[in-house]
C-alpha angles and dihedrals in degrees: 000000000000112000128167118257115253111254110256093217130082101231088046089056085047090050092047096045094047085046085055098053093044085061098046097050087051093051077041093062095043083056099049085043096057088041095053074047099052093040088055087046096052094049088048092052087046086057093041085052096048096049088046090049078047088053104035086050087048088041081062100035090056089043087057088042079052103055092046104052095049075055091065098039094055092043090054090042088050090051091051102040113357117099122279105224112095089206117112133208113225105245129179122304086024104143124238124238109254102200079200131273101287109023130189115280076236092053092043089047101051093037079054095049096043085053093056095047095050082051090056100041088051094053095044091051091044084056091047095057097042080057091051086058094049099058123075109210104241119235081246088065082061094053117127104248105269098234097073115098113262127195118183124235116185133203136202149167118271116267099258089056100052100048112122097019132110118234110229106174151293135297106211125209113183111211122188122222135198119214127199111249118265130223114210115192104221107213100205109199112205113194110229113193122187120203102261095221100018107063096168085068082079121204121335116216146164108262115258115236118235105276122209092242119021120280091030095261098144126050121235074246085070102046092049088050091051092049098045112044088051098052101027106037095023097229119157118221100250078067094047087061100063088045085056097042092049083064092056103267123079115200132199119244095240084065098050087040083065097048091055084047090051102054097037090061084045089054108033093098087054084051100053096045099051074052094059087039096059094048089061085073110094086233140049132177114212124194140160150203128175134260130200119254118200106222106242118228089237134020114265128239103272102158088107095033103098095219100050111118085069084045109053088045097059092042088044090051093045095049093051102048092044102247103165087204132006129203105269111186139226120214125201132197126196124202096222087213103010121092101230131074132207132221122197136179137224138183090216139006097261121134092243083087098060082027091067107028083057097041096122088027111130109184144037131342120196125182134108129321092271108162085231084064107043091066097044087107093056095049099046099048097250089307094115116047117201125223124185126225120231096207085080096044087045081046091058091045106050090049089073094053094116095053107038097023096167097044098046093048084055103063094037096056089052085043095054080050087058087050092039091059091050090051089053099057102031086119100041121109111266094258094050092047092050088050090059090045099061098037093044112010079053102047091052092047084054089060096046089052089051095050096040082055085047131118081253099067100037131093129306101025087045114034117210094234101050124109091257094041095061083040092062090038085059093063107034075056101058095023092122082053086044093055101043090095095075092060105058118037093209088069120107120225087229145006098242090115091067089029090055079050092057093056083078092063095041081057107049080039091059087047108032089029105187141019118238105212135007082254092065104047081051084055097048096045081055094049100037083045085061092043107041087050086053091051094047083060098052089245131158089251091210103047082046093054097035080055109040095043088041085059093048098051089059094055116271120141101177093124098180100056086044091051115102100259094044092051095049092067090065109042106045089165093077110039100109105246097195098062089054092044089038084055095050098050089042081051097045086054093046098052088042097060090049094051091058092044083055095049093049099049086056097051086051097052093056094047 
């Protein structure tokens, strides 16, 4: 290697080694220059890293917006537009129940038996439709029922035509017409005889009976038409008009605001004892919808009402602030095993409502997780016992199918086993049906518990704030009221029999729309209390009401003969045959279709 020779002098050795440093504190400050860089670099890097973590954590936080707001928006397009039926069809990828891997010889026994029912009960509904194809309906099944009213008309071929034949008989076609109804005006003659020599003895005459409005002018006929046709068939009375009217009299709505009137204070006593009647069953099922309440302009007279303390604060409130109208709310109760059913109105949602309509109620309550029933058993001193309903926790979870697809398909599928137990012993004595409850209905609500406490439904595969966290919240959070079911056999799985009741009054509420005055909600709970009974006993709701007002106008008080099914016993020509027969095909098809599920998920299982 070639290198230059060191100077021999002193000042040369100076002048090198100055020369040197000068060197080095230039390659110094490059370095210091590149390091200042690379600092700058580095911190730069650092705040490039933590706006990308900021982005990368709001970039989270609007996916799971996201999710659930597509959430929302497919529940509330399934509420516009999507079906009705909560039932499911098994479809590919749908997971299997597992009972676990030793069951119980009581478990094995009773899987092995239901297995063998479904299988019947497929093969029996199979035969029956091969039979139904078999049979050819006869022109007789399309006759028109005997009892209607019949008139001939005969027609025959002009005179000219039929001369030289032989007439040999008659081809008869049965029509059926529709006339409009008809009004009839009754003029009811009472004799008045005065003594001919004692004048101070006054007018004799027959005794009046006791008329629905005062001076007699309606028929019972009338009333019940008015009723019924606004809380059975949910008809307004602007529309009632034009039915009316149709009939040849058009009356105005105050009138028929009066005759409503007029039978529910007939009838109130009816009302409040089918109310004290419902609340005799073991079991009752509560649920509620609003209803519209018209604000009134001042405050009405309460001192005899005896809830109005609450009512006089909400009407005071709403007159205050200006509402022209405030959310009112119906209340429904359904007799688990009794056949009669109670409405009751409310200005508010507030518990005062259940808390005083089950004041003497001794038993079991069932409806939805509502914070005013959760505490019932609190307030009532252990007297009320709450049980929850698992077609609202199914509902929650099902709402969440699009985002957590497996998960959800787990639990529903335990949860249709649930159902699938109660479908098998629908018919059993109490104490058998309370037995499978607690061998089977138990074991699968073990193993929703252990999956609800699994990998699957914890953080961070399943957030607490999501839609399906909350959903599964929900149920680790009511899951004693949930259970309940499994230790009283008189206990319903769910509240859908009261929720299918509160579709009356959705319906009058889509017609009628609002109530005018705290008065009027009272009368519609008492009239759709008569009616709703009646309907839950297949009557002619019409033929029940004409009879049973007409009785009590004349004086009878024997409110339990007069109640629906009382009333039913007697009169067999109008319970309505085809509901009944209309629920037991509509069950046939629905067991049927669990039997098969249940077949095919055992064949499964051994594949």
């Amino acid at each position: 290697m070639n290198s230059k020779p060191l100077p021999n002098d002193i000042d040369a050795c100076h002048q090198l080694i100055a020369k040197l440093q000068s060197q080095v504190g230039k390659h110094q400050q490059v370095i210091d220059d590149q390091s200042t860089e690379l600092s700058l670099k580095d911190k730069l890097i650092e705040e490039q890293a933590h706006s990308v973590l900021e982005l990368k954590a709001e970039s989270d936080k609007l996916e799971e917006e996201n999710i659930e707001l597509n959430l929302k928006i497919e529940k509330l397009l399934k509420q516009l537009y999507g079906r009705k039926s909560e039932r499911r069809v098994d479809g590919a990828g749908q997971l299997f129940l597992d009972l676990g891997e030793e069951p119980t010889p009581e478990v094995v026994s009773a899987l092995e038996e239901a297995v063998r029912e479904a299988h019947k009960i497929v093969d029996d509904a199979e035969e029956a439709k091969k039979q139904r194809r078999k049979r050819c309906p006869d022109q007789s099944d399309r006759k028109f029922p005997e009892h209607l009213p019949r008139y001939e008309k005969i027609v025959d071929l002009p005179e000219d035509q039929r001369e030289g034949l032989t007439l040999i008989g008659y081809d008869e076609v049965e029509r059926l017409e529709c006339i409009a109804s008809e009004l009839k005006v009754r003029v009811t003659k009472y004799a008045k005889y005065a003594h001919p020599t004692e004048k101070s003895k006054g007018i004799v005459t027959p005794e009046r009976p006791t008329g629905l409005v005062e001076g007699d002018r309606f028929d019972v006929s009338i009333g019940v038409e008015v009723v019924a046709w606004k809380y059975f068939y949910h008809l307004p009375f602007y529309r009632q008009q034009d039915l009316f009217a149709g009939s040849g009299w058009t009356p105005s709505r105050s009138t028929l605001v009066n005759l409503e009137a007029a039978v529910e204070f007939a009838l109130r006593p009816l009302a409040d004892h089918l109310r004290q009647f419902l609340k005799q069953d073991q079991t009752i099922g509560c649920d509620d919808t609003g209803v519209l309440l018209i604000t009134p302009k001042a405050m009405p007279d309460l001192s005899q009402h005896a809830r109005g303390q609450r009512i006089g604060e909400v009407l005071e409130e709403a007159i205050l602030t200006g509402k022209p109208s405030i959310k009112a709310n119906m209340w429904g109760y359904y007799a688990s095993r009794l056949p009669v059913v109670a409405f009751d109105f409310t200005v508010s949602r507030h518990r005062d409502g259940p808390d005083d309509v089950l004041g003497d109620f001794e038993g079991n309550l069932i409806g939805d997780c509502w914070s005013g029933f959760q505490k019932i058993d609190v307030r009532s001193d252990s007297r009320i016992t709450f049980a929850a309903c698992w077609a609202h926790a199914r509902r929650k979870i099902d709402e969440c199918r699009k985002a957590f697809p497996t998960q959800v398909a787990k639990l529903e599928s335990l949860i249709r086993v649930l159902y699938d137990v109660e479908d098998q012993i629908k018919d059993f004595a109490e104490a058998d049906r309370l037995a499978r409850r607690q061998s089977l209905s138990r074991h699968v609500l073990a193993q929703i518990a252990e999956y609800l406490d699994s990998e699957a439904m914890q953080f961070p595969t399943v957030l607490p704030k999501s839609k399906f966290g909350q959903a599964a919240a929900y149920v680790r959070r009511h899951w004693e009221a949930l259970n309940r079911f499994t230790a009283d056999a008189t206990i319903p799985i769910d509240n859908n029999d009261c929720e299918q009741l509160m579709k009356r009054v959705a319906t009058g509420r889509k017609n009628w729309m609002f109530k005018g005055s705290v008065a009027a909600g009272e009368r519609a709970a008492n009239l759709m209390t008569i009616i709703g009974s009646a309907i839950r006993n297949d009557l002619d709701v019409r033929s029940y009401l004409d009879d049973v007002l007409r009785r009590v106008l004349a004086g009878a008080t024997d409110w339990p003969a007069l109640t629906p099914h009382a009333w039913r016993s007697k009169h067999p020509e109008s319970i309505r045959q085809y509901r009944q027969d209309e629920r037991r095909q509509a069950a046939d098809r629905k067991r049927t279709r669990r039997a098969r599920r249940r077949v095919l998920n055992k064949s499964t299982r051994r594949r």
